[in-house]
N, CA, C and O atoms as CSV, one atom per row, in Angstrom:
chain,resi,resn,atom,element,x,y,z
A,1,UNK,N,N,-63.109,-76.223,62.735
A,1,UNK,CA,C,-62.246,-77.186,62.075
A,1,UNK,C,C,-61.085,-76.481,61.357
A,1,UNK,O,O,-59.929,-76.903,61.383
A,2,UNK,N,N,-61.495,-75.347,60.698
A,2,UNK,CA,C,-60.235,-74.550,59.622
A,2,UNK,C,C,-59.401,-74.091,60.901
A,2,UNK,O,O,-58.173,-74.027,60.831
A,3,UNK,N,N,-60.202,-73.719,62.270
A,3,UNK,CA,C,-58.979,-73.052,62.820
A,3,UNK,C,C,-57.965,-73.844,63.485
A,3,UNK,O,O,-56.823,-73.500,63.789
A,4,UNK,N,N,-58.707,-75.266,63.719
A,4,UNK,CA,C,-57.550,-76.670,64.026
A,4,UNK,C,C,-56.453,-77.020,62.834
A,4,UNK,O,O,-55.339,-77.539,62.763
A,5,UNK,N,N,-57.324,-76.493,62.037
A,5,UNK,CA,C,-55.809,-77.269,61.052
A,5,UNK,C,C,-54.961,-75.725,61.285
A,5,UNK,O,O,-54.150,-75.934,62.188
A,6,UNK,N,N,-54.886,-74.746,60.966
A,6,UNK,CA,C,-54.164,-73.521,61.139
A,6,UNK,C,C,-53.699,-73.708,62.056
A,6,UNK,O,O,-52.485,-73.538,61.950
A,7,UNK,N,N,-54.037,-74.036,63.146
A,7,UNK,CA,C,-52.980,-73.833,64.996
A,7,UNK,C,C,-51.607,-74.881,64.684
A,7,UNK,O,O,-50.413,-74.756,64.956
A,8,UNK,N,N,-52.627,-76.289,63.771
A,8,UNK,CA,C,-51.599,-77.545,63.796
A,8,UNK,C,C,-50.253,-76.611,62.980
A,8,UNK,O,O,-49.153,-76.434,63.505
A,9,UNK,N,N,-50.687,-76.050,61.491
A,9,UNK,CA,C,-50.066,-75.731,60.526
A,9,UNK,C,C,-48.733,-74.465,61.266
A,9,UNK,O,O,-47.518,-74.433,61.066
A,10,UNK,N,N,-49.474,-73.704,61.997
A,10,UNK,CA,C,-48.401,-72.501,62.877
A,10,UNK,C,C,-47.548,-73.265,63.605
A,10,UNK,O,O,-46.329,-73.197,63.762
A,11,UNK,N,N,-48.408,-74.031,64.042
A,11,UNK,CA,C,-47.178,-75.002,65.590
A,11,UNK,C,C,-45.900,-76.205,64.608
A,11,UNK,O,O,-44.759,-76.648,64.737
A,12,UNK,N,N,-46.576,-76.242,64.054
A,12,UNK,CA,C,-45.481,-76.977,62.737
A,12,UNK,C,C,-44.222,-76.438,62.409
A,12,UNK,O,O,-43.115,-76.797,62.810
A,13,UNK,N,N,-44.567,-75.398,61.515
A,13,UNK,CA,C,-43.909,-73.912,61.091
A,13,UNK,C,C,-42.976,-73.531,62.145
A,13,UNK,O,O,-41.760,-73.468,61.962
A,14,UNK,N,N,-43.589,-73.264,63.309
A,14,UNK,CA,C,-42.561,-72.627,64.160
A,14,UNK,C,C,-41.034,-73.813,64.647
A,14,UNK,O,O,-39.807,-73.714,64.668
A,15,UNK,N,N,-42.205,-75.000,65.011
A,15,UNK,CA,C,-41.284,-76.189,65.655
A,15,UNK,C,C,-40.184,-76.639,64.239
A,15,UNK,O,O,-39.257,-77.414,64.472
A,16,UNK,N,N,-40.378,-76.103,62.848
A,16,UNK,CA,C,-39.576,-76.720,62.190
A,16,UNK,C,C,-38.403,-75.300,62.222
A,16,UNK,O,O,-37.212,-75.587,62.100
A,17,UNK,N,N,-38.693,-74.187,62.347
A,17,UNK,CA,C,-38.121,-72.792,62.519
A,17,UNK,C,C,-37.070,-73.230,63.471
A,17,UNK,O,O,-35.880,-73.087,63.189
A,18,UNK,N,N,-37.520,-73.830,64.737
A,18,UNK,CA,C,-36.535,-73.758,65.735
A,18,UNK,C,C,-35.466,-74.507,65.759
A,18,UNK,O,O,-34.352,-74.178,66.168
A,19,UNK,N,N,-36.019,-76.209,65.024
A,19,UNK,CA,C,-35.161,-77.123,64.443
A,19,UNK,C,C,-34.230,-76.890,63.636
A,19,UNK,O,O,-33.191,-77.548,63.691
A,20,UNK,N,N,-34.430,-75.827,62.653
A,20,UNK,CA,C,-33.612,-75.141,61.804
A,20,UNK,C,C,-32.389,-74.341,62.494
A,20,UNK,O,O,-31.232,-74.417,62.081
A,21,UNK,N,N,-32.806,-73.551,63.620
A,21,UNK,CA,C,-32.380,-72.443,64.098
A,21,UNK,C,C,-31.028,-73.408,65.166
A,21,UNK,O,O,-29.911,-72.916,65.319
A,22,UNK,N,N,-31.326,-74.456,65.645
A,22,UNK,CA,C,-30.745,-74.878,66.397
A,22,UNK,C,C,-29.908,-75.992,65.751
A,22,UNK,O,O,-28.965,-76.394,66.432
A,23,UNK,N,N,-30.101,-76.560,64.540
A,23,UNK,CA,C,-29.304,-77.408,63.921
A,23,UNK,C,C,-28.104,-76.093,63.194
A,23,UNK,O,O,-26.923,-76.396,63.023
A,24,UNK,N,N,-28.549,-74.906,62.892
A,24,UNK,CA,C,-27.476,-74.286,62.062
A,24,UNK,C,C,-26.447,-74.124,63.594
A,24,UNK,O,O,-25.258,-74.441,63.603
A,25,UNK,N,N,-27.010,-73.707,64.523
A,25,UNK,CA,C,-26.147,-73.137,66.362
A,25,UNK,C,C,-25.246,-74.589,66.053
A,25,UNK,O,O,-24.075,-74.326,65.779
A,26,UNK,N,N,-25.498,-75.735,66.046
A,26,UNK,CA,C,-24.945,-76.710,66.473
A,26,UNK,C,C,-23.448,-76.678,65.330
A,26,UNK,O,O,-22.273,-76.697,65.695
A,27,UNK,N,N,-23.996,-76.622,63.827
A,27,UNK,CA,C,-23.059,-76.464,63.103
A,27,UNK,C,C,-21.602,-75.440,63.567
A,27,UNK,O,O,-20.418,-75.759,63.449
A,28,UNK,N,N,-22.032,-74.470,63.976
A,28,UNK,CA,C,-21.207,-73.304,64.027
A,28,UNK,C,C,-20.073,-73.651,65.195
A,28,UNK,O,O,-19.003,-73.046,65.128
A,29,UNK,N,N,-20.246,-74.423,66.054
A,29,UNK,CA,C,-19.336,-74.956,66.812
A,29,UNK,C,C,-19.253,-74.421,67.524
A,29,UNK,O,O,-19.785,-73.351,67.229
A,30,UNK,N,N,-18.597,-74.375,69.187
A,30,UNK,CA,C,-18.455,-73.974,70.366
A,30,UNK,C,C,-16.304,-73.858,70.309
A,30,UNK,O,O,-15.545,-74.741,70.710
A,31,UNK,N,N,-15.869,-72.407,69.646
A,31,UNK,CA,C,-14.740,-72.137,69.981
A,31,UNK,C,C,-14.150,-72.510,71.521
A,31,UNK,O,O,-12.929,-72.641,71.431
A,32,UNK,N,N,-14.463,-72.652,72.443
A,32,UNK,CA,C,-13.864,-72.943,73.525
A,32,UNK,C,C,-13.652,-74.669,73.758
A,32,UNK,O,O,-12.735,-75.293,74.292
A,33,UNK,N,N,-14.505,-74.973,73.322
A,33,UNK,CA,C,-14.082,-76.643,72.677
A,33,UNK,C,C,-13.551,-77.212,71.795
A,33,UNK,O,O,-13.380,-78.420,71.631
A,34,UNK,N,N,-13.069,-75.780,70.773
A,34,UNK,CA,C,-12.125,-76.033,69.213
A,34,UNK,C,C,-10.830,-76.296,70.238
A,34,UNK,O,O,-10.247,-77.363,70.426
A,35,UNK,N,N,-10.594,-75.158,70.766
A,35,UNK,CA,C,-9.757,-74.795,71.687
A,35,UNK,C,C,-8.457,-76.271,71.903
A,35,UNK,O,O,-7.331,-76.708,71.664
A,36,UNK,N,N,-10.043,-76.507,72.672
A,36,UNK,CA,C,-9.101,-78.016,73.223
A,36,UNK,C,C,-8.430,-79.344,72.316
A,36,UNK,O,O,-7.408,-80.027,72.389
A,37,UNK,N,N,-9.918,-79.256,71.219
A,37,UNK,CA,C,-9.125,-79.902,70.095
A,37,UNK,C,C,-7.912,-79.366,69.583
A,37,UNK,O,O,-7.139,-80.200,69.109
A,38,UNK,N,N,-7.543,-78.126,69.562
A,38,UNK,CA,C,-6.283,-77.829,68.695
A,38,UNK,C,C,-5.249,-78.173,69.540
A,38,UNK,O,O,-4.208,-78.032,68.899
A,39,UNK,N,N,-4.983,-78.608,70.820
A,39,UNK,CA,C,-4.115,-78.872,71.292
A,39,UNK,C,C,-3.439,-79.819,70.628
A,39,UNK,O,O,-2.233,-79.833,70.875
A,40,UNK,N,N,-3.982,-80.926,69.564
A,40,UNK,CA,C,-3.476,-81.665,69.095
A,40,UNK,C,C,-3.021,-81.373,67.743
A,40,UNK,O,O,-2.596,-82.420,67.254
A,41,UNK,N,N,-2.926,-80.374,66.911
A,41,UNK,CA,C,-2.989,-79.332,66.356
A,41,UNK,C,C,-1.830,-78.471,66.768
A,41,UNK,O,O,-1.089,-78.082,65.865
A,42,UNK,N,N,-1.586,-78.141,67.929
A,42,UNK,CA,C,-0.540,-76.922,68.636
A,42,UNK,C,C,1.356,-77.823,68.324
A,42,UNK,O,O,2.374,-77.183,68.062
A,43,UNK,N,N,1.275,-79.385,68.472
A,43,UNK,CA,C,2.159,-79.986,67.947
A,43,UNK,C,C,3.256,-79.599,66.855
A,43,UNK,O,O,4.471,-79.781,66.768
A,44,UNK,N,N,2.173,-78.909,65.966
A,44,UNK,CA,C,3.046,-78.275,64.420
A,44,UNK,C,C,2.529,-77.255,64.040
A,44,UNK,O,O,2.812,-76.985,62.873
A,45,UNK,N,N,1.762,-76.437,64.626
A,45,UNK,CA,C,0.957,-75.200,64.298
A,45,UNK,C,C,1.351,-74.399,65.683
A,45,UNK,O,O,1.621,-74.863,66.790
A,46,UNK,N,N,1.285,-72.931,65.198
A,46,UNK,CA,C,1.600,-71.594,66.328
A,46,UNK,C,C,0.114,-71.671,66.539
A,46,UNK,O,O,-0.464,-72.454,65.785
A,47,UNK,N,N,-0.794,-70.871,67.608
A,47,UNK,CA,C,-1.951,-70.462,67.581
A,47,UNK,C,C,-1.754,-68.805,68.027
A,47,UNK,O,O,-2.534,-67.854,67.985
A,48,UNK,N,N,-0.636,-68.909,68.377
A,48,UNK,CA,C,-0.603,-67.400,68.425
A,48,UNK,C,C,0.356,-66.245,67.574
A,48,UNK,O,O,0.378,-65.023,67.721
A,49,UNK,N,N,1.106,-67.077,66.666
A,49,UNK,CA,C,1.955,-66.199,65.758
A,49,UNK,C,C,1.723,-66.917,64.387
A,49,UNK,O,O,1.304,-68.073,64.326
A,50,UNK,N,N,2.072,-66.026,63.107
A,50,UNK,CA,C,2.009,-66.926,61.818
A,50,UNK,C,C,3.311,-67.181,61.533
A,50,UNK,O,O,3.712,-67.184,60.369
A,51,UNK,N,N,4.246,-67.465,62.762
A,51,UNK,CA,C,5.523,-68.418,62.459
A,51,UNK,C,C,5.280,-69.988,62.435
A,51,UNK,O,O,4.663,-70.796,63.129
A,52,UNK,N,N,6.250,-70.028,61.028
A,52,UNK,CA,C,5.962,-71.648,60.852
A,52,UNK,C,C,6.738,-72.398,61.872
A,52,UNK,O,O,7.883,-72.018,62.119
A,53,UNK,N,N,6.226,-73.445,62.503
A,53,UNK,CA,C,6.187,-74.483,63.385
A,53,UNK,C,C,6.958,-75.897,62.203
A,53,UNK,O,O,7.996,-76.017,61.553
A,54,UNK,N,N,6.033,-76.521,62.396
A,54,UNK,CA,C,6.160,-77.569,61.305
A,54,UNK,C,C,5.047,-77.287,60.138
A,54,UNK,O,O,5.260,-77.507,58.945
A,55,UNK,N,N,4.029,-76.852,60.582
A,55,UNK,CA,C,3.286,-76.143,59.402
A,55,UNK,C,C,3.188,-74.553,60.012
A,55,UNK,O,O,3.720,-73.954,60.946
A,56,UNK,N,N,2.335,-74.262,59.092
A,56,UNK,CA,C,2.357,-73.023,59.019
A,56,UNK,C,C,1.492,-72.412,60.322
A,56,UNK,O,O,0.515,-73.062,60.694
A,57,UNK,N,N,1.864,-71.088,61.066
A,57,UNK,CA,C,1.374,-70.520,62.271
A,57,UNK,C,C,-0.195,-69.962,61.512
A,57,UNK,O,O,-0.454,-69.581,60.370
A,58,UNK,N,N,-0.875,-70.099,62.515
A,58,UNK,CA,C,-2.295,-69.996,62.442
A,58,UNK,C,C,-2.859,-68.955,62.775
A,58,UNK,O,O,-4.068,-68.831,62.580
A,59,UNK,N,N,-1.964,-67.763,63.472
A,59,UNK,CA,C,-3.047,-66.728,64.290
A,59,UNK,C,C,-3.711,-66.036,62.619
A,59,UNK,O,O,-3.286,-66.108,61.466
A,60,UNK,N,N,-4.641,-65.537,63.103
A,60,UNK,CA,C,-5.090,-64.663,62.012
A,60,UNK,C,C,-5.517,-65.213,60.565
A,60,UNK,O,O,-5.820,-64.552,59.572
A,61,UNK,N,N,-5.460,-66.532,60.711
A,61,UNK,CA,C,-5.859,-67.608,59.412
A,61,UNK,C,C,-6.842,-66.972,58.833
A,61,UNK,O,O,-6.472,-66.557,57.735
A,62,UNK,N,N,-8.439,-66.580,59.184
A,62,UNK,CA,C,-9.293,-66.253,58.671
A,62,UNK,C,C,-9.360,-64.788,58.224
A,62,UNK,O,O,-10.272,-64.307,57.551
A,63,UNK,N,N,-8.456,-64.246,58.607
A,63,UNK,CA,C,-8.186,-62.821,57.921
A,63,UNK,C,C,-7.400,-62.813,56.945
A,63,UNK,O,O,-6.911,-61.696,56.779
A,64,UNK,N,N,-6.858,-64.031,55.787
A,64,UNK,CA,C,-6.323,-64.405,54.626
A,64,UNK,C,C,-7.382,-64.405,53.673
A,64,UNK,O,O,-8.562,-64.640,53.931
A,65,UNK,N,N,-6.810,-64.077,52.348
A,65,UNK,CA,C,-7.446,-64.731,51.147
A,65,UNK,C,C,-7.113,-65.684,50.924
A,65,UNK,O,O,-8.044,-66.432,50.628
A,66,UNK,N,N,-5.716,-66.337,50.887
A,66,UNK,CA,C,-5.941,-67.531,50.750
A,66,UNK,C,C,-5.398,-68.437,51.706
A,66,UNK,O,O,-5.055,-67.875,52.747
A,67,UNK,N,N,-5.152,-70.099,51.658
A,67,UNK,CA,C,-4.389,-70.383,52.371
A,67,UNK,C,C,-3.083,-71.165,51.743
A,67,UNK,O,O,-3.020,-71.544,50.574
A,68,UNK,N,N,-2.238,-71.305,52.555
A,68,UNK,CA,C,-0.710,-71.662,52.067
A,68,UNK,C,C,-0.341,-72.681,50.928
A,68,UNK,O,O,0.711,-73.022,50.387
A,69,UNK,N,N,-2.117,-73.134,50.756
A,69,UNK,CA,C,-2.118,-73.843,48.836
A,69,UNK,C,C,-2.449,-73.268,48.233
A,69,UNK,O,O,-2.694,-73.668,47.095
A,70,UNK,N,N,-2.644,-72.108,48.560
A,70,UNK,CA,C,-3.029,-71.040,47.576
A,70,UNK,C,C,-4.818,-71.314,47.074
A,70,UNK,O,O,-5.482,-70.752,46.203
A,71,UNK,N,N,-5.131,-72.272,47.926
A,71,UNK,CA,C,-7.014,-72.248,47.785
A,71,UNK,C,C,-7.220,-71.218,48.467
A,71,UNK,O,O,-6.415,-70.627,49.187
A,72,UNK,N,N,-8.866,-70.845,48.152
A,72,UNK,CA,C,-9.304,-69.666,48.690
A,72,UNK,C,C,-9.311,-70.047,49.989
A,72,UNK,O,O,-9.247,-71.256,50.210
A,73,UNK,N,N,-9.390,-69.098,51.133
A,73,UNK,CA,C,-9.474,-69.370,52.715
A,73,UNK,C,C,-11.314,-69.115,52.747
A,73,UNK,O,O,-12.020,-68.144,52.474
A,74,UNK,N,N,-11.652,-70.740,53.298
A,74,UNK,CA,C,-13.308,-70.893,53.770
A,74,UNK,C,C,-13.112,-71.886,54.497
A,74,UNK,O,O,-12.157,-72.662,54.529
A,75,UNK,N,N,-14.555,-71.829,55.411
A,75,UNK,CA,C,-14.604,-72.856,56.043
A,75,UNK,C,C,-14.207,-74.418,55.302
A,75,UNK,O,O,-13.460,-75.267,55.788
A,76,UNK,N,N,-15.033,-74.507,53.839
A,76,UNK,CA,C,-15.147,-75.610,53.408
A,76,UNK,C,C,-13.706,-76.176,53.193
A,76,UNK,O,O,-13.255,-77.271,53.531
A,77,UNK,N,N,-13.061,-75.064,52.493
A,77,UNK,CA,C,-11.644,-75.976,52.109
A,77,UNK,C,C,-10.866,-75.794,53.481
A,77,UNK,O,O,-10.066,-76.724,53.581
A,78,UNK,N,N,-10.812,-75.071,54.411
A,78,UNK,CA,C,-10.037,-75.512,56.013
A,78,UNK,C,C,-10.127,-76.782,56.466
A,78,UNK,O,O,-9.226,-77.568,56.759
A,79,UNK,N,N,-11.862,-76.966,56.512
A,79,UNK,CA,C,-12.061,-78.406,56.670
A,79,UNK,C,C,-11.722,-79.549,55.514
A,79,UNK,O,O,-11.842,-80.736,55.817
A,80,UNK,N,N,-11.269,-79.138,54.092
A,80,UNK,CA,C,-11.003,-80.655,53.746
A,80,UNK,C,C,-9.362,-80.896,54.279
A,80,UNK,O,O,-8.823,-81.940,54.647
A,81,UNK,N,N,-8.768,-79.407,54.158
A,81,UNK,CA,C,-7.492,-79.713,54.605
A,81,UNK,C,C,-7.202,-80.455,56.180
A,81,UNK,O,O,-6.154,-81.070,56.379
A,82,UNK,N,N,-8.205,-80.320,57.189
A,82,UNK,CA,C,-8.214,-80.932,58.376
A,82,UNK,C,C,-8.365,-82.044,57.559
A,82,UNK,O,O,-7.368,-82.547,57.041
A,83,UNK,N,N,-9.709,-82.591,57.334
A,83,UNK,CA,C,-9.751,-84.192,56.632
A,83,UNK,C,C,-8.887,-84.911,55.834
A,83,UNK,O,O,-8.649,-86.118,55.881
A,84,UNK,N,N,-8.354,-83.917,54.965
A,84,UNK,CA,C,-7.420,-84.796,53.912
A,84,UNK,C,C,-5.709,-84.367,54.368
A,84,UNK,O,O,-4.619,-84.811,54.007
A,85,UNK,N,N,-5.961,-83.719,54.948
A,85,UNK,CA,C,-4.093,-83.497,55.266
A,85,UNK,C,C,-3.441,-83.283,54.289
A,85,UNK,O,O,-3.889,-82.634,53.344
A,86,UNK,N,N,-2.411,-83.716,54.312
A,86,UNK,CA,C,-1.088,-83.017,52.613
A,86,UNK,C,C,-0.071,-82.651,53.031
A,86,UNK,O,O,-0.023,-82.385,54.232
A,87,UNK,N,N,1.000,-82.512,52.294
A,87,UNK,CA,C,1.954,-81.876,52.408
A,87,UNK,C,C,3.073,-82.002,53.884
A,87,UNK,O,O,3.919,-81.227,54.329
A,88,UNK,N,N,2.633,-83.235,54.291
A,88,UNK,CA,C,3.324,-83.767,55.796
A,88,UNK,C,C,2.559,-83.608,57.201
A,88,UNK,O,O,2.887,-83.790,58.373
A,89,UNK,N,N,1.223,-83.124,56.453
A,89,UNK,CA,C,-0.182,-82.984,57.900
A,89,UNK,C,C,-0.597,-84.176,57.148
A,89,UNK,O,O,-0.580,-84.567,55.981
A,90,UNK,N,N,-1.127,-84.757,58.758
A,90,UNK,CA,C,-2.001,-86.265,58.751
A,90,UNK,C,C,-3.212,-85.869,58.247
A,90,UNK,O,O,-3.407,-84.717,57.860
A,91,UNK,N,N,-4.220,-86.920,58.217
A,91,UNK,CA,C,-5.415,-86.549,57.638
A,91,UNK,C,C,-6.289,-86.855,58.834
A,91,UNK,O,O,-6.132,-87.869,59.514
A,92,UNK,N,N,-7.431,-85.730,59.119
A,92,UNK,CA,C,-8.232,-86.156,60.292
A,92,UNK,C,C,-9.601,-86.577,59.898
A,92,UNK,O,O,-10.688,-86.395,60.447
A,93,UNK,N,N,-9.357,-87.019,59.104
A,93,UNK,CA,C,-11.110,-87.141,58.371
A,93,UNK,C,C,-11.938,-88.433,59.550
A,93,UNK,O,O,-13.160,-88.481,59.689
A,94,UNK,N,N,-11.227,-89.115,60.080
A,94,UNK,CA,C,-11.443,-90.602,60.232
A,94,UNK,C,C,-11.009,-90.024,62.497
A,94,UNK,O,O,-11.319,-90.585,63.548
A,95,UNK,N,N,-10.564,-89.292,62.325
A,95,UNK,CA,C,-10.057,-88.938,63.421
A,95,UNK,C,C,-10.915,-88.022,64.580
A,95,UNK,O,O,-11.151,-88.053,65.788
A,96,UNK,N,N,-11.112,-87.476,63.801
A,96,UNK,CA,C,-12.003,-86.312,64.483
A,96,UNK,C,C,-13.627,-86.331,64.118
A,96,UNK,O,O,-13.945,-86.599,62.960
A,97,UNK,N,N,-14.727,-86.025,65.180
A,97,UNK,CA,C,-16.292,-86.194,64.878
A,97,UNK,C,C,-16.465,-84.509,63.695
A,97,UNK,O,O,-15.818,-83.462,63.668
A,98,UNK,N,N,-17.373,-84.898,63.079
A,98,UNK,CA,C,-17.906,-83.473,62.659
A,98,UNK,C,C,-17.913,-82.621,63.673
A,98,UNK,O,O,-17.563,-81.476,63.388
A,99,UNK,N,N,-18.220,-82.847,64.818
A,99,UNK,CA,C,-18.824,-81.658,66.321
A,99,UNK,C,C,-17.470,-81.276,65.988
A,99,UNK,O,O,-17.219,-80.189,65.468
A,100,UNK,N,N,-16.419,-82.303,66.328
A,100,UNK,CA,C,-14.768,-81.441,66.699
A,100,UNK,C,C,-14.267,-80.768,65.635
A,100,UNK,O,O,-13.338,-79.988,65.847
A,101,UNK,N,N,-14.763,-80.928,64.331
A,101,UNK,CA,C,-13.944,-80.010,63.105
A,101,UNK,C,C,-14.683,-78.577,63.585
A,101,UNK,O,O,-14.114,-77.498,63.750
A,102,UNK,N,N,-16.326,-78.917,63.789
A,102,UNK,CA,C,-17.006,-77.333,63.775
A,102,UNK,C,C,-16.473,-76.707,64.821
A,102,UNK,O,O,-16.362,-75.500,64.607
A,103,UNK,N,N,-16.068,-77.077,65.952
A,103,UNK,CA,C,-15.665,-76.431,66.917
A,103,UNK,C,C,-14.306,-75.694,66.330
A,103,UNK,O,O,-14.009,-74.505,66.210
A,104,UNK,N,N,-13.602,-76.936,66.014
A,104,UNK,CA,C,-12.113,-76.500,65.884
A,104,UNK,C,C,-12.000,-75.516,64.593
A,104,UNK,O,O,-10.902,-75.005,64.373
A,105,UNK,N,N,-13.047,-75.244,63.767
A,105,UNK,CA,C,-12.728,-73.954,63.087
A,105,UNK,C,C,-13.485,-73.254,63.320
A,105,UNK,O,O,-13.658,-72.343,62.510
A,106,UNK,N,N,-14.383,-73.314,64.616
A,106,UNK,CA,C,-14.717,-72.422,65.266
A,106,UNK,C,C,-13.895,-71.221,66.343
A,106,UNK,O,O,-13.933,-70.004,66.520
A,107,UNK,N,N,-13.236,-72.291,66.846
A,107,UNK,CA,C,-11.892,-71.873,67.326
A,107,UNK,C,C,-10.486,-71.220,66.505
A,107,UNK,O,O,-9.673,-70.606,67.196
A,108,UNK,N,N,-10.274,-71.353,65.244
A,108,UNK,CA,C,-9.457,-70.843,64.456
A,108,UNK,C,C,-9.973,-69.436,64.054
A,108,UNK,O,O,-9.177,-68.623,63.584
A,109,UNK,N,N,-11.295,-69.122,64.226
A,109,UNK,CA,C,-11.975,-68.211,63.431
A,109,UNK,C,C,-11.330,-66.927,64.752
A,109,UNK,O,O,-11.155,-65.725,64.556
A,110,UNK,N,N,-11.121,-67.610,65.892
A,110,UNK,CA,C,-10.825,-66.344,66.789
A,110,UNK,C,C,-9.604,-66.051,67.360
A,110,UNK,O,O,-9.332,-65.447,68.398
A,111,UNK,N,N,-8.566,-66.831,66.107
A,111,UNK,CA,C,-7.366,-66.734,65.978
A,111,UNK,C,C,-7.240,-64.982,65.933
A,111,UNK,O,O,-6.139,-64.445,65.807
């Protein structure tokens, strides 16, 4: 009986391990599918120089301390600036799925 509940308790453990392991993969986004989202993005952004466009050029974004509001450069505040826009960028909060932000600063990251 103790060793039925232990097998249940390991097989638990592991199956919640993997759930874990594969919900963080999902977060992290698939850059080759940011990709495509930024095409809509490429409109007013460089992806390959940090010459300003209509906003500011993007290569190398994540190798900043900060970004051009002078917030620190992280994922978190990249993404509110995707969501909340400013400064003559639309806001994509309503626009884009969570999958497409993770991708798409998944894809910035290999600017």
């Amino acid at each position: 009986m103790q060793k039925a509940k232990l097998f249940v308790f390991g097989l638990s453990l592991a199956l919640t391990v993997a759930l874990v392991a594969a919900d963080k993969k999902a977060k992290a986004g698939d850059p080759e599918k940011g990709k495509e989202v930024f095409q809509q993005c490429g409109v007013c952004h460089n992806a390959d120089s940090t010459e300003k466009k209509m906003g500011p050029g993007l290569k190398g974004l994540f190798k900043n301390e900060k970004m051009t509001n002078g917030k620190k450069l992280t994922e978190a505040n990249v993404r509110e600036k995707v969501d909340e826009g400013g400064n003559g960028m639309p806001a994509y909060k309503e626009m884009l799925s969570d999958e497409e932000k993770n991708d798409l600063i998944a894809y910035l990251k290999t600017l």
